[in-house]
N, CA, C, O and CB atoms as a CASP TS submission, in Angstrom:
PFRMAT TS
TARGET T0000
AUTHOR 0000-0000-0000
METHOD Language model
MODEL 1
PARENT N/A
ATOM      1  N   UNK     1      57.874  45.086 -12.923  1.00  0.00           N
ATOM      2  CA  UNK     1      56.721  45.502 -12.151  1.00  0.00           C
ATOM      3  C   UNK     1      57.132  46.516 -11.097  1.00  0.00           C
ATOM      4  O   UNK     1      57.708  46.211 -10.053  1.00  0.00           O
ATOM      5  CB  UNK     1      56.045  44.297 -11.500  1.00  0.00           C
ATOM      6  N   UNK     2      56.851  47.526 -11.390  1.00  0.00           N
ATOM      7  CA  UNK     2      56.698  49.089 -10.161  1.00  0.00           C
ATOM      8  C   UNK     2      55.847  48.572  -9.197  1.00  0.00           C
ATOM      9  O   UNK     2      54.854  47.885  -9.440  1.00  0.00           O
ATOM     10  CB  UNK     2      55.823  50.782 -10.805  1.00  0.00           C
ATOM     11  N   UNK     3      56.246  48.910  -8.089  1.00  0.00           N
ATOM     12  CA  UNK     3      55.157  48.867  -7.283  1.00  0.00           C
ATOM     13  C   UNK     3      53.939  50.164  -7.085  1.00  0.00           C
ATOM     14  O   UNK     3      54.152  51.253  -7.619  1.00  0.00           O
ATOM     15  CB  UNK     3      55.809  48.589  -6.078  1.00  0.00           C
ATOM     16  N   UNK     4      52.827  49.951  -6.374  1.00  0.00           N
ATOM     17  CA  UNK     4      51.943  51.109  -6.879  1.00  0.00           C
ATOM     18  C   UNK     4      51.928  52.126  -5.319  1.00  0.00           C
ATOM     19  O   UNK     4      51.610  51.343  -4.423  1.00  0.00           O
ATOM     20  CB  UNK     4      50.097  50.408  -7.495  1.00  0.00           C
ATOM     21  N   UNK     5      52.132  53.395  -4.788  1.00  0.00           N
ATOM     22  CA  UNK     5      52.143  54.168  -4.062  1.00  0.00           C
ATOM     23  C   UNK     5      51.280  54.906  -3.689  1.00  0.00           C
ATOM     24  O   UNK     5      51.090  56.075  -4.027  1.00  0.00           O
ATOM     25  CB  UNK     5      52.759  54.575  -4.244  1.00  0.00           C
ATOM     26  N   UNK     6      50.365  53.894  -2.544  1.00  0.00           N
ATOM     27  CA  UNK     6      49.190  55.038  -1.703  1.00  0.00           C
ATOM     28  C   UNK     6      49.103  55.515  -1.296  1.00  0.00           C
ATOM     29  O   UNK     6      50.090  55.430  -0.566  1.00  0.00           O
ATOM     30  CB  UNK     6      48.530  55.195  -1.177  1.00  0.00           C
ATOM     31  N   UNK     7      48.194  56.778  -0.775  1.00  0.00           N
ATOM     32  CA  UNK     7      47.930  57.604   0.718  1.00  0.00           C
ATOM     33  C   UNK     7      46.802  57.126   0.862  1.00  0.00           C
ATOM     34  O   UNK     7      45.887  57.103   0.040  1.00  0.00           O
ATOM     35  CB  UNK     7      47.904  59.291   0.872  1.00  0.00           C
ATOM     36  N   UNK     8      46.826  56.747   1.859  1.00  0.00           N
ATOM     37  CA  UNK     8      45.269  56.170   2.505  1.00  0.00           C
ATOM     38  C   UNK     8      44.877  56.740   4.106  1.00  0.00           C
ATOM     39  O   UNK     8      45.782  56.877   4.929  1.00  0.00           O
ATOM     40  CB  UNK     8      45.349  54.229   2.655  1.00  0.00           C
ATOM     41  N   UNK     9      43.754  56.986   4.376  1.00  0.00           N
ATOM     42  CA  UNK     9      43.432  56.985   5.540  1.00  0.00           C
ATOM     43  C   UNK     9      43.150  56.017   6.475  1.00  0.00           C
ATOM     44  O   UNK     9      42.927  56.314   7.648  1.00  0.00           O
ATOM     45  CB  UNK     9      42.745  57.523   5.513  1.00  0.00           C
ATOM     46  N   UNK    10      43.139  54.655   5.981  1.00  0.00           N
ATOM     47  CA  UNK    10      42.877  53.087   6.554  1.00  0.00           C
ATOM     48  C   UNK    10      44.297  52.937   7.338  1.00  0.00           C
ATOM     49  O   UNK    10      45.412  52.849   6.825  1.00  0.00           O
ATOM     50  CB  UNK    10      42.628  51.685   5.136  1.00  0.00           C
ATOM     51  N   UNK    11      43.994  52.932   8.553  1.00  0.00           N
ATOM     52  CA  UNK    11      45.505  52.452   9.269  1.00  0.00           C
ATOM     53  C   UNK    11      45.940  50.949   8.146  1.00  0.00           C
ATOM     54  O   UNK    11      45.437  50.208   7.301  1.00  0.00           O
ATOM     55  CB  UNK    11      45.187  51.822  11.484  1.00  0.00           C
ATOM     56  N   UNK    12      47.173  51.196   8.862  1.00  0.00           N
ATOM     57  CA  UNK    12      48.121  49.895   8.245  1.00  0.00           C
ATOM     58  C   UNK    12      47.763  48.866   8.262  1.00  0.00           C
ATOM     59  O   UNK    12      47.669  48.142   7.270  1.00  0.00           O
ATOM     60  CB  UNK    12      49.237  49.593   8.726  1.00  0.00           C
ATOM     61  N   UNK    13      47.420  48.507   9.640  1.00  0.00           N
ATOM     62  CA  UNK    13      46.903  47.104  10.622  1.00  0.00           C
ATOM     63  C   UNK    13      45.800  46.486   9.510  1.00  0.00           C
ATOM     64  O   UNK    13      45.720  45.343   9.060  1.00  0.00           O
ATOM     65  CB  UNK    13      45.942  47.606  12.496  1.00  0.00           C
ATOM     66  N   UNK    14      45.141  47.442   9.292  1.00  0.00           N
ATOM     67  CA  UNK    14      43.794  47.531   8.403  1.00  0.00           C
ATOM     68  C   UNK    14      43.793  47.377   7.045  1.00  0.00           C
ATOM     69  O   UNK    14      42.688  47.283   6.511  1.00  0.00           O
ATOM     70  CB  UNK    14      43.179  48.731   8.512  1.00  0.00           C
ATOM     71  N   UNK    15      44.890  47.324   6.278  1.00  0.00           N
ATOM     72  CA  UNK    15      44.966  47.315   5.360  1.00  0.00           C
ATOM     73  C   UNK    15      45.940  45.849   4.869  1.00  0.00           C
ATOM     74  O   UNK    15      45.999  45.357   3.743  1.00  0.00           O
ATOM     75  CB  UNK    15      45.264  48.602   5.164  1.00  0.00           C
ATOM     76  N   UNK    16      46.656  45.381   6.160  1.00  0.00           N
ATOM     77  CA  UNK    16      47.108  44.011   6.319  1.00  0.00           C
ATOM     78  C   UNK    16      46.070  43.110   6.314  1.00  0.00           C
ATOM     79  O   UNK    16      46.085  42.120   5.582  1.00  0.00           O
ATOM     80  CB  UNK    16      47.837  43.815   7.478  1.00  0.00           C
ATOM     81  N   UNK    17      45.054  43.401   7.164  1.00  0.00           N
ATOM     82  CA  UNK    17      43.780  42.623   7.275  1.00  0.00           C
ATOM     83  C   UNK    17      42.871  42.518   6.091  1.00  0.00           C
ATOM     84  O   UNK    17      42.412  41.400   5.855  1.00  0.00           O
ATOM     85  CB  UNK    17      43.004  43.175   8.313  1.00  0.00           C
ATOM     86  N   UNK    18      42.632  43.247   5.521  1.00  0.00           N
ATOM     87  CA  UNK    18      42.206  43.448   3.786  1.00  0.00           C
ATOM     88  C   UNK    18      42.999  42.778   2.642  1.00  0.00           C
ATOM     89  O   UNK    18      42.470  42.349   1.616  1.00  0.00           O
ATOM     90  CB  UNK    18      42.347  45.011   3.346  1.00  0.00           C
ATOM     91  N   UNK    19      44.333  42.729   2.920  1.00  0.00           N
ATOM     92  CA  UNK    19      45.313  41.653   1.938  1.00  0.00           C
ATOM     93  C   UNK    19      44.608  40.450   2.209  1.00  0.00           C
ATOM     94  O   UNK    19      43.823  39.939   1.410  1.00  0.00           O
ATOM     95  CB  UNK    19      47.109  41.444   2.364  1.00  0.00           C
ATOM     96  N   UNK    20      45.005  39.791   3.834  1.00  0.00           N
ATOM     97  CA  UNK    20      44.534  38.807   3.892  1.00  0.00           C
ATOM     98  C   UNK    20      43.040  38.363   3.372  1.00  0.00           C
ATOM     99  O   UNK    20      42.823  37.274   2.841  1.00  0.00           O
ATOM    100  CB  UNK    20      44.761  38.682   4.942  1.00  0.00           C
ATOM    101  N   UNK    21      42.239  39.173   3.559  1.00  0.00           N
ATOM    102  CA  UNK    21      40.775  38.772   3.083  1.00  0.00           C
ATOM    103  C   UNK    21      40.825  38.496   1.750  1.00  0.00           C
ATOM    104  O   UNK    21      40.501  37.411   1.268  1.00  0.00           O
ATOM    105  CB  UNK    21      39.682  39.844   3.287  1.00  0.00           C
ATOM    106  N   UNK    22      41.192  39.375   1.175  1.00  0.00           N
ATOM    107  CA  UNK    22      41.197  39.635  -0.217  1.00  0.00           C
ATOM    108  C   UNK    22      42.170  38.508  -1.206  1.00  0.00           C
ATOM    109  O   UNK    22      42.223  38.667  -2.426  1.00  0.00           O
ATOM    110  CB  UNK    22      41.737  41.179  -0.323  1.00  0.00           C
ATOM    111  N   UNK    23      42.635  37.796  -0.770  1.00  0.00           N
ATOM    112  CA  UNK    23      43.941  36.809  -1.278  1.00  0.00           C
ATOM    113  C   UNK    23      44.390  37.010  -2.158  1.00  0.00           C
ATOM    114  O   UNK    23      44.577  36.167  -3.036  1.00  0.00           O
ATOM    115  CB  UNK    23      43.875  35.604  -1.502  1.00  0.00           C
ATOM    116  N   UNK    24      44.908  38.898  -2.253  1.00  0.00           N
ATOM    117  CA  UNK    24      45.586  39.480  -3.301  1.00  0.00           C
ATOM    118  C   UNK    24      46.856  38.637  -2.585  1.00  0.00           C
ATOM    119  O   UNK    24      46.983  38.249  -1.424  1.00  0.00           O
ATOM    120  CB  UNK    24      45.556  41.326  -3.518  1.00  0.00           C
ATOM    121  N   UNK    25      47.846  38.498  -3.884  1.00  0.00           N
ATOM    122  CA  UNK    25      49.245  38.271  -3.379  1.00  0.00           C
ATOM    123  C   UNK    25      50.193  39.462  -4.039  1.00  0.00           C
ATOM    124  O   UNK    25      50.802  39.667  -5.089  1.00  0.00           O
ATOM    125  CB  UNK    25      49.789  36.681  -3.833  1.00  0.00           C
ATOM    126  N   UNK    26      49.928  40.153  -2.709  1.00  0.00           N
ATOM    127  CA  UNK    26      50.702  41.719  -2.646  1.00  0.00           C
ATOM    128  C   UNK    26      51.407  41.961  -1.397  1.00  0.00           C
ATOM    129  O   UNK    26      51.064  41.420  -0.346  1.00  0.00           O
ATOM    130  CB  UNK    26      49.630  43.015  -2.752  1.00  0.00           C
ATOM    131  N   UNK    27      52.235  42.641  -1.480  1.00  0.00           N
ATOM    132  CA  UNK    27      53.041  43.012  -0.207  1.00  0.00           C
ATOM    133  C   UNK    27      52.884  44.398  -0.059  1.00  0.00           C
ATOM    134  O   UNK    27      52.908  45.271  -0.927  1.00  0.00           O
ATOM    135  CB  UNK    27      54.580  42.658  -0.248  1.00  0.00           C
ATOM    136  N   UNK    28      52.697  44.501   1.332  1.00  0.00           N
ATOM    137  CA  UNK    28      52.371  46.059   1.677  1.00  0.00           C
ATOM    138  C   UNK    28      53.730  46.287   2.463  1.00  0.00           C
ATOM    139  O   UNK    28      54.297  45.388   3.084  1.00  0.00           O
ATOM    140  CB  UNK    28      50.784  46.397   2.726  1.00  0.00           C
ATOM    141  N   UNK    29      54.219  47.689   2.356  1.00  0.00           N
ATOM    142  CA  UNK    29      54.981  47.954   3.148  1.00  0.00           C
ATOM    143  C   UNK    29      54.891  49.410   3.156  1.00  0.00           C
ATOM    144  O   UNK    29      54.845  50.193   2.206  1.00  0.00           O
ATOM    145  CB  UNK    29      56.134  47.362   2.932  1.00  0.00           C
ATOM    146  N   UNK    30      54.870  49.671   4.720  1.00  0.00           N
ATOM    147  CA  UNK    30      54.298  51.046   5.383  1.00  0.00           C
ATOM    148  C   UNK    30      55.788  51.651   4.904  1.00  0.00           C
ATOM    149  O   UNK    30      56.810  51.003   5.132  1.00  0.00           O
ATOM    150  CB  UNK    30      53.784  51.084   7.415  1.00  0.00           C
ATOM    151  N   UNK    31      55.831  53.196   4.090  1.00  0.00           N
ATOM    152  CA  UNK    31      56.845  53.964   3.452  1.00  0.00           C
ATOM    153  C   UNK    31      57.012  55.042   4.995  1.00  0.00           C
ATOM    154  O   UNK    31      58.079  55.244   5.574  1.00  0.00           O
ATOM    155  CB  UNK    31      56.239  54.791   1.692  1.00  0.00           C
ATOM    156  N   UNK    32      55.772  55.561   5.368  1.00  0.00           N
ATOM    157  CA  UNK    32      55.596  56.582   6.006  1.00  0.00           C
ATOM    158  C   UNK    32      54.545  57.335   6.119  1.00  0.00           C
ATOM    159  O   UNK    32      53.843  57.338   5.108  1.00  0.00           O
ATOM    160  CB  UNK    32      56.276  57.134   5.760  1.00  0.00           C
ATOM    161  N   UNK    33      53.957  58.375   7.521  1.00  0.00           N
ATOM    162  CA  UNK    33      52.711  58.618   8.452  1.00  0.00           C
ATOM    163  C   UNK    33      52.860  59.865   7.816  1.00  0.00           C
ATOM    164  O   UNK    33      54.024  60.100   7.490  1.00  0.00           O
ATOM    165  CB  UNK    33      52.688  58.462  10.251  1.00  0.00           C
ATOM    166  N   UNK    34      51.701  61.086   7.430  1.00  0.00           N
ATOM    167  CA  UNK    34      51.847  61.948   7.205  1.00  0.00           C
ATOM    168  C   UNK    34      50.493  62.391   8.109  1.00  0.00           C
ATOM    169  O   UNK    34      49.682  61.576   8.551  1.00  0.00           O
ATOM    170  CB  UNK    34      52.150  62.098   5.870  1.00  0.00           C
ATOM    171  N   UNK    35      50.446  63.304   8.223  1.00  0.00           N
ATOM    172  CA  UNK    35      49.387  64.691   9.131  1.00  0.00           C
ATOM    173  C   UNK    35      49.045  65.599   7.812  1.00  0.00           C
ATOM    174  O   UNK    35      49.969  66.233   7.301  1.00  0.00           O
ATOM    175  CB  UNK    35      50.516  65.983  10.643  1.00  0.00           C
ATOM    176  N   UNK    36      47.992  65.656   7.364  1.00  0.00           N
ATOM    177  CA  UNK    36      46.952  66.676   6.461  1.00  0.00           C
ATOM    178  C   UNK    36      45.804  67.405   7.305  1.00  0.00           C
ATOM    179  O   UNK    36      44.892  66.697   7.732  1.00  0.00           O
ATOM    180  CB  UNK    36      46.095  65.746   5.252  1.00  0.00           C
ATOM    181  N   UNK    37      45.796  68.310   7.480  1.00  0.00           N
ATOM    182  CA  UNK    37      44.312  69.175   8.022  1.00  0.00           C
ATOM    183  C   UNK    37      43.776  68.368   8.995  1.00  0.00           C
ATOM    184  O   UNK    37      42.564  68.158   9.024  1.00  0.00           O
ATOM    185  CB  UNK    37      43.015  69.430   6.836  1.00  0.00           C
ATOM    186  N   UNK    38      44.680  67.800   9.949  1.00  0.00           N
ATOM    187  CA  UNK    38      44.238  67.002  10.750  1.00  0.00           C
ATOM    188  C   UNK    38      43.948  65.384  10.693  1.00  0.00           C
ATOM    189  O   UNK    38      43.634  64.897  11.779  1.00  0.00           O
ATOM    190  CB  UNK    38      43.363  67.573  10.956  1.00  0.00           C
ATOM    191  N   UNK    39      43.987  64.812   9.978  1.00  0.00           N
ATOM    192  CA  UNK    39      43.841  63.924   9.313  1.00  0.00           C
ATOM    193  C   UNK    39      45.273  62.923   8.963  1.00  0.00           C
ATOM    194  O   UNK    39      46.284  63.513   8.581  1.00  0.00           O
ATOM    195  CB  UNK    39      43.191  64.546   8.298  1.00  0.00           C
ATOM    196  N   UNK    40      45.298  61.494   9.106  1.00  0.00           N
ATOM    197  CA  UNK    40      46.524  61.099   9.503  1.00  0.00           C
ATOM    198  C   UNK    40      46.249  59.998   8.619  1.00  0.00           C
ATOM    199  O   UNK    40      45.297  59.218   8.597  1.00  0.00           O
ATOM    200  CB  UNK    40      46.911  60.903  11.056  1.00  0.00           C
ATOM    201  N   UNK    41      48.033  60.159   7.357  1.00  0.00           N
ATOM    202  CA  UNK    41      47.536  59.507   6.133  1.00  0.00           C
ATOM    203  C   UNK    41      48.815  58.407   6.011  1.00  0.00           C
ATOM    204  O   UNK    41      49.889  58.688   6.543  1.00  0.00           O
ATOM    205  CB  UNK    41      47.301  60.679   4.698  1.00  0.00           C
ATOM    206  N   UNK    42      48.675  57.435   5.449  1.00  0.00           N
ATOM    207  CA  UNK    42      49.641  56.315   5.485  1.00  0.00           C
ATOM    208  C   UNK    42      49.957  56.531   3.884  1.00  0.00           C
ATOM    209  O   UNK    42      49.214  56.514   2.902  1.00  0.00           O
ATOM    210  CB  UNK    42      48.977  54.654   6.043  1.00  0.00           C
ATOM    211  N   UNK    43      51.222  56.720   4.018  1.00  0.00           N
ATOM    212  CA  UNK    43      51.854  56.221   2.420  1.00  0.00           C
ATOM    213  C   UNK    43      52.117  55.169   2.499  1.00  0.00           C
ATOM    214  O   UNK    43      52.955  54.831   3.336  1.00  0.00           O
ATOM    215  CB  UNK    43      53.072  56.780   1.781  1.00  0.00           C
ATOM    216  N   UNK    44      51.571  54.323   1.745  1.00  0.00           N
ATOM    217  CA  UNK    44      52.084  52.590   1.520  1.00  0.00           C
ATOM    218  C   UNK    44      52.090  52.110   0.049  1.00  0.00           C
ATOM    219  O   UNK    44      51.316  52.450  -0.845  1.00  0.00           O
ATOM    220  CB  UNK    44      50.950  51.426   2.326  1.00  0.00           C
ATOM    221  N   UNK    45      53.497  50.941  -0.031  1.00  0.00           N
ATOM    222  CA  UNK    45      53.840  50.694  -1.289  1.00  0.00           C
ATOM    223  C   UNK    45      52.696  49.490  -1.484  1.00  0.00           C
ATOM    224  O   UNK    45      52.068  49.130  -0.488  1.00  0.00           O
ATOM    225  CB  UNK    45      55.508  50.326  -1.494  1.00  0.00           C
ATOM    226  N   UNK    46      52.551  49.145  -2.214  1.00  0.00           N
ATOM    227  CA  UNK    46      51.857  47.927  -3.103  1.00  0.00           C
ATOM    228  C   UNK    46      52.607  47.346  -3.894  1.00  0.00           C
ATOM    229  O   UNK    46      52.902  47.773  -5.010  1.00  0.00           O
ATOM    230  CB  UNK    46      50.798  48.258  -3.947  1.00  0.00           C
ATOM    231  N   UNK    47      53.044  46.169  -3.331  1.00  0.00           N
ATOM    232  CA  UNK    47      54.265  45.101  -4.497  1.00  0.00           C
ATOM    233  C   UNK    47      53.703  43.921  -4.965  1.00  0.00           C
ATOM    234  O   UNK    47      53.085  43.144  -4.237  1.00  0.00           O
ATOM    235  CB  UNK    47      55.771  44.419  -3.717  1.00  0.00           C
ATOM    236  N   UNK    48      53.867  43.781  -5.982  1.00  0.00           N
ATOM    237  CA  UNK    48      53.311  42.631  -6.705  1.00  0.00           C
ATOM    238  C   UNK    48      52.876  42.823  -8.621  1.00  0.00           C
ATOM    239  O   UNK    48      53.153  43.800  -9.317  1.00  0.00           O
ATOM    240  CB  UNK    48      51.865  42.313  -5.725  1.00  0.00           C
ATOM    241  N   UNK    49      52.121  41.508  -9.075  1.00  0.00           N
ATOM    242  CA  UNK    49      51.913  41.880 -10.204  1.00  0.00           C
ATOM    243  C   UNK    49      50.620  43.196 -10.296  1.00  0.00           C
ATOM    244  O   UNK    49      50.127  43.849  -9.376  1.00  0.00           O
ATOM    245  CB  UNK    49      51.648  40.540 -10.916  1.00  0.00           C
ATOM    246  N   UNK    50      50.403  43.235 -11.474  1.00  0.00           N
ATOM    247  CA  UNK    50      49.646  44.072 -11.855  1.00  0.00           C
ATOM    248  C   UNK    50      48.314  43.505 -11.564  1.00  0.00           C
ATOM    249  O   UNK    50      47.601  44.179 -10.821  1.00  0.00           O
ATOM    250  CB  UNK    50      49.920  44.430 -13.129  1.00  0.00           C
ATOM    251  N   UNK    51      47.836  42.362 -12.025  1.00  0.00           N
ATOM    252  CA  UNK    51      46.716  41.683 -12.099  1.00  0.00           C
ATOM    253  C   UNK    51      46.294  41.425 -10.007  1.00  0.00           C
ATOM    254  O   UNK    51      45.234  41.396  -9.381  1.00  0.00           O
ATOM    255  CB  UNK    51      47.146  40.053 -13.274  1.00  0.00           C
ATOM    256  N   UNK    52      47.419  41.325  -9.690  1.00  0.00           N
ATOM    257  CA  UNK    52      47.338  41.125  -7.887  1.00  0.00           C
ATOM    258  C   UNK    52      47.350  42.439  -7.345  1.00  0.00           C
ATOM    259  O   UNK    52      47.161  42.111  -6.173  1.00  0.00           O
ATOM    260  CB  UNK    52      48.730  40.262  -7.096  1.00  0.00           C
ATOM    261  N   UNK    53      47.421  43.556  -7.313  1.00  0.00           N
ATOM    262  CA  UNK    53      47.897  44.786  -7.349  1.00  0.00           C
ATOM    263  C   UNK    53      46.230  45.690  -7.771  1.00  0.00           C
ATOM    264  O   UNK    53      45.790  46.763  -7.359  1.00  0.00           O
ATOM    265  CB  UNK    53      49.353  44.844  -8.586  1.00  0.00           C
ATOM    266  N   UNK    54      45.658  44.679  -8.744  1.00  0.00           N
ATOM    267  CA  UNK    54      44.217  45.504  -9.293  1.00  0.00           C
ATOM    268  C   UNK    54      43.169  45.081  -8.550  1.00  0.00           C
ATOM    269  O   UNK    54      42.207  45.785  -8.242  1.00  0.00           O
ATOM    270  CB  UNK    54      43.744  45.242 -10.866  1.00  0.00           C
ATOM    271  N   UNK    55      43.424  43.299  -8.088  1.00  0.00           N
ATOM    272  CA  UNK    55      42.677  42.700  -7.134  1.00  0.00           C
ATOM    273  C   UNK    55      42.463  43.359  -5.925  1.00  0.00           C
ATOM    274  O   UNK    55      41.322  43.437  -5.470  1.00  0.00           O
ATOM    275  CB  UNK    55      43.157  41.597  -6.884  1.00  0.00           C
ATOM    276  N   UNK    56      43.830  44.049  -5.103  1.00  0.00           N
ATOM    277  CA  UNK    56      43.744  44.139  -4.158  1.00  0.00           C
ATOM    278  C   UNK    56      43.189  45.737  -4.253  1.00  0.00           C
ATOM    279  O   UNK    56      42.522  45.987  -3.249  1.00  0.00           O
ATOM    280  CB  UNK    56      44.880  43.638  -3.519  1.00  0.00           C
ATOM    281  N   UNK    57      43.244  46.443  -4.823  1.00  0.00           N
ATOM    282  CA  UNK    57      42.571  47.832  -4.851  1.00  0.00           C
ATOM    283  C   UNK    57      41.218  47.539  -5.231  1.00  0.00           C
ATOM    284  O   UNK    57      40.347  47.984  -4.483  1.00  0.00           O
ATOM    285  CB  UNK    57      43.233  48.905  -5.871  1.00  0.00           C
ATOM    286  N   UNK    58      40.858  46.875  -6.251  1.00  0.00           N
ATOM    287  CA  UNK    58      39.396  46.997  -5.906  1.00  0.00           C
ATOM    288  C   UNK    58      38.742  46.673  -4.797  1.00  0.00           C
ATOM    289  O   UNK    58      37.631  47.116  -4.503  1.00  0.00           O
ATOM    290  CB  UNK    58      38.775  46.429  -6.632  1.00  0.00           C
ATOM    291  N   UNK    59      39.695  45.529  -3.828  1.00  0.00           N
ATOM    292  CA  UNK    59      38.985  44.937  -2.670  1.00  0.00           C
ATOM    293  C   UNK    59      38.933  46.399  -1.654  1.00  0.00           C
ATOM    294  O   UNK    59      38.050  46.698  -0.850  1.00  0.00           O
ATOM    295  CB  UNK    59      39.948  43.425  -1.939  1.00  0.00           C
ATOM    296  N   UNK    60      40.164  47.153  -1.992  1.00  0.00           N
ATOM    297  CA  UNK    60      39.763  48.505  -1.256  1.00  0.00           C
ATOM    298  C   UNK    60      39.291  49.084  -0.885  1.00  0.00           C
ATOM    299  O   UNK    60      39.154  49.419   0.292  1.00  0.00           O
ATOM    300  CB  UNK    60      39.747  49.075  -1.275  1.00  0.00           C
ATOM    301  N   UNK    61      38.499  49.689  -2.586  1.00  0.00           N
ATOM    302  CA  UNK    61      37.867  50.388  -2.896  1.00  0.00           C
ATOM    303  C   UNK    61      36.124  50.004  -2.314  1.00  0.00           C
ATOM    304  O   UNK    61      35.469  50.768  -1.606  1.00  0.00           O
ATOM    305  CB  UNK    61      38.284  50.464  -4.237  1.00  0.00           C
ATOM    306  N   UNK    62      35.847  49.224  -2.609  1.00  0.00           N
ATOM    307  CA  UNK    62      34.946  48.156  -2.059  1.00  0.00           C
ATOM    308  C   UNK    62      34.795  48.072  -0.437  1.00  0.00           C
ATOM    309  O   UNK    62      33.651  48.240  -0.014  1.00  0.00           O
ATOM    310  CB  UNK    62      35.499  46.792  -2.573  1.00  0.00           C
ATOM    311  N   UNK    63      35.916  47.809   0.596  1.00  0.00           N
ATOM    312  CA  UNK    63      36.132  47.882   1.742  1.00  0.00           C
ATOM    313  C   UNK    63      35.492  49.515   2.125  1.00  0.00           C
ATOM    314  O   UNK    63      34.454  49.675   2.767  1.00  0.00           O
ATOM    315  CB  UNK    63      37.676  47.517   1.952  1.00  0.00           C
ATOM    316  N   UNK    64      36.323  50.615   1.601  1.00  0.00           N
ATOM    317  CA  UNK    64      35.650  51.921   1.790  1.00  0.00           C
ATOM    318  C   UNK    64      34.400  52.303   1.324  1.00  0.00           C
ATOM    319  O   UNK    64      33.728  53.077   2.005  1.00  0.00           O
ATOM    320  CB  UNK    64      36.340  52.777   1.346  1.00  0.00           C
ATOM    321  N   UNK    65      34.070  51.960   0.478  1.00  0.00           N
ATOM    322  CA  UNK    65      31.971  51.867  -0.066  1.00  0.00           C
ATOM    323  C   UNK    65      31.552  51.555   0.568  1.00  0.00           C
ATOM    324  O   UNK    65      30.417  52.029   0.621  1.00  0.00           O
ATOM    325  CB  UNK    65      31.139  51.074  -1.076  1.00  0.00           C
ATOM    326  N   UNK    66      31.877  50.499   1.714  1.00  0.00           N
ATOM    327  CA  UNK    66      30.573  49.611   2.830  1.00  0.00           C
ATOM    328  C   UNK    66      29.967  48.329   1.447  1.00  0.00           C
ATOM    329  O   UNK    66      28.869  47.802   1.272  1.00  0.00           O
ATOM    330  CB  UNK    66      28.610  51.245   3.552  1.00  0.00           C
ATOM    331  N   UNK    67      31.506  48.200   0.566  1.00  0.00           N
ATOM    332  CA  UNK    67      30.544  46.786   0.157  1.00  0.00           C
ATOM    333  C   UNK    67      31.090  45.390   0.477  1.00  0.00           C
ATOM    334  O   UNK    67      30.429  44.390   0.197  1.00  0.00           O
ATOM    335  CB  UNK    67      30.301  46.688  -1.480  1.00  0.00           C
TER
END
């Protein structure tokens, strides 16, 4: 199992808080902060299985929709 590699605009803090909700069993770990057009982007790993790993991105994806 690879882990999966985001850029997100959701601070970190925020995206710890979303594991927990979500009771993906994934490990986040902040890689590094990047600056785009102003805009301040978190690369973060995603460790875990695949099936925990799909959980927790849809809870994401979902989190950013307003659902």
């Amino acid at each position: 199992m690879s882990p999966l590699i985001i850029e997100t605009a959701v601070p970190f803090d925020e995206l710890e808080e979303l594991r927990a909700k979500s009771g993906a069993k994934v490990r986040l770990v902040l890689l590094s902060k990047v600056e785009r057009k102003g805009i301040r982007l978190y690369r973060v790993s995603v460790e875990g299985s695949e099936e925990e790993i799909e959980l927790f991105m849809e809870k994401l994806r979902l989190a950013r929709a307003g659902g």
